[in-house]
N, C-alpha and C positions, 0 to 999 in steps of 0.2 A: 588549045593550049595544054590542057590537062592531060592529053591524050600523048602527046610528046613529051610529058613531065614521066607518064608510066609508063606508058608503053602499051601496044595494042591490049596484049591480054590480060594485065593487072587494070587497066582503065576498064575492059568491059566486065570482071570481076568488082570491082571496086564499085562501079552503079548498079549494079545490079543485089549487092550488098546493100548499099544507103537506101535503092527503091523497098527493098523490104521491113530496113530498121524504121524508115518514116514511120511506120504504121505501128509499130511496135514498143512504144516507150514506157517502160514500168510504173505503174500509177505510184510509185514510194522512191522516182528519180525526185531529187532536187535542182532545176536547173536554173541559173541565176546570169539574164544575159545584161551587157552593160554596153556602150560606148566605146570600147575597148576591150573588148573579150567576154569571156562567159565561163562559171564554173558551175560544176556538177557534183553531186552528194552524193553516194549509198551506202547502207548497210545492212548488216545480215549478222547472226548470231549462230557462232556454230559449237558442235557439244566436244567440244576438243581446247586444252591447253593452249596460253599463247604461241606457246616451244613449240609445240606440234604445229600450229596455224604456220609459223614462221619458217620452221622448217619447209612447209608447202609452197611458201608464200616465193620463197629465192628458187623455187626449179618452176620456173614458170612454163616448160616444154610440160609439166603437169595437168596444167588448166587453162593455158589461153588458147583460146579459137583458130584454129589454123585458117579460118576464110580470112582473118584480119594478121594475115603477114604476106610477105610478100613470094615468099615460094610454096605456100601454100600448107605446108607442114609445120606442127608446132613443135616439133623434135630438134627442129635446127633451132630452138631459142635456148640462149644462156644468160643467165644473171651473173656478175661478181658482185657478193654484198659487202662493197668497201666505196668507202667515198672514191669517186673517180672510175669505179668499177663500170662497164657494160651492159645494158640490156641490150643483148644482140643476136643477131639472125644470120647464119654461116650456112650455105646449100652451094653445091657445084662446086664447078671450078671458076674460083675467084670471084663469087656474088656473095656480097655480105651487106646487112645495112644494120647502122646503130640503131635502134629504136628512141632512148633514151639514155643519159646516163644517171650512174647512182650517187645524189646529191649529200643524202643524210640516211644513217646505218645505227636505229639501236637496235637489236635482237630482241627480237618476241615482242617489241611495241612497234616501232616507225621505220617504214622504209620509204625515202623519199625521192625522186626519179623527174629527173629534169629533160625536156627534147621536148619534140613534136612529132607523133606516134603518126605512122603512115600518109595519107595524103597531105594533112598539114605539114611537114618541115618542105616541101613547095612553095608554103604561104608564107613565109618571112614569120611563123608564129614562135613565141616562146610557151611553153606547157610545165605545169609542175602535177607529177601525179604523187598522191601519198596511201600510202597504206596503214593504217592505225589500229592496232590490237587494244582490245583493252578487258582481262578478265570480268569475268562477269558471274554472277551465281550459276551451275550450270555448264560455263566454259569461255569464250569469247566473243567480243563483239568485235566485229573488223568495218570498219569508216573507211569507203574509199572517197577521195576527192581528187576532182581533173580542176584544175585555173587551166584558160588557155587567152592569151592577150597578143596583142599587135597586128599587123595586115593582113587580112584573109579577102579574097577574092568569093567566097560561098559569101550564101545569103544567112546575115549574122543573125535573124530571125529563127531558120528551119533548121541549119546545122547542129547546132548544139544542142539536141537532143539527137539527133543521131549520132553525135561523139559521147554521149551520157550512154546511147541504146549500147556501144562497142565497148565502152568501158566496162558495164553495168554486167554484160556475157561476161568478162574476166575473173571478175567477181564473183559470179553465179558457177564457173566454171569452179575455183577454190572451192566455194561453199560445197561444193556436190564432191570435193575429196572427201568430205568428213559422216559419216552415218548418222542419223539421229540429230538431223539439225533442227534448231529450233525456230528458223523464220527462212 
């Protein structure tokens, strides 16, 4: 079924992706699963301004992982930071897929982004990811949190740390814009 959700070559991309994140979960993820979905926690502190964090934070073609989109390059991602705005992914002729869209926009503290990121919007799921700045002695701390709730067909056990391991790269991706970071 999955296999005709993606398509030959994103489904054997896509396992072979999750066969490696199993193994891989950050011992400072927080993953909190429930009856009804599961969310994920990280942070990192980097030696740079909210402004500057934020400015990184809306060109996501900066630092998200091209193995976790769907045309494989992270140059076709665009954000608009306005409520109602786009996280989205533009390649070829006439392939495009929403990621997410942009729920809640303050600058240099919260960006808040509603959808189900890659193989979840399959699963009947709703997702909220947030991004949270918050200066710190030093420079920034940034808070990422994924909720994801409703029908998912994966095993509600083993997944959500492989969606924590996908997020947690994004994050790690930002962090590594900035020199002289501190965790």
């Amino acid at each position: 079924m999955l296999r005709s959700l993606f398509g030959e070559g994103m489904m054997v991309r896509y396992l072979s992706v999750l066969a490696a994140l199993a193994v891989a979960v950050p011992a400072n993820a927080e993953v909190e699963v429930g009856d009804n979905g599961f969310a994920t926690s990280n942070s990192a502190t980097v030696s740079a301004t909210p402004d500057e964090v934020w400015a990184a934070l809306i060109e996501p073609s900066r630092y998200w992982n091209g193995d976790h989109s769907w045309s494989g390059d992270a140059a076709n991602f665009s954000l608009e930071p306005v409520a109602g705005g786009c996280f989205c992914e533009i390649w070829g002729e006439g392939n495009s897929v929403e990621h997410m869209r942009v729920v809640m926009v303050q600058p240099g503290s919260i960006l808040r982004l509603a959808g189900a990121l890659g193989p979840l919007q399959s699963e009947g799921l709703a997702g909220a990811l947030t991004w949270q700045l918050e200066a710190v002695d030093g420079g920034t701390r940034i808070t990422q949190t994924m909720s994801v709730g409703g029908h998912m067909q994966f095993d509600r056990e083993s997944f959500p740390p492989v969606v924590d391991s996908v997020v947690r790269q994004q994050l790690d991706g930002l962090v590594a814009l900035f020199p002289g970071n501190q965790d």
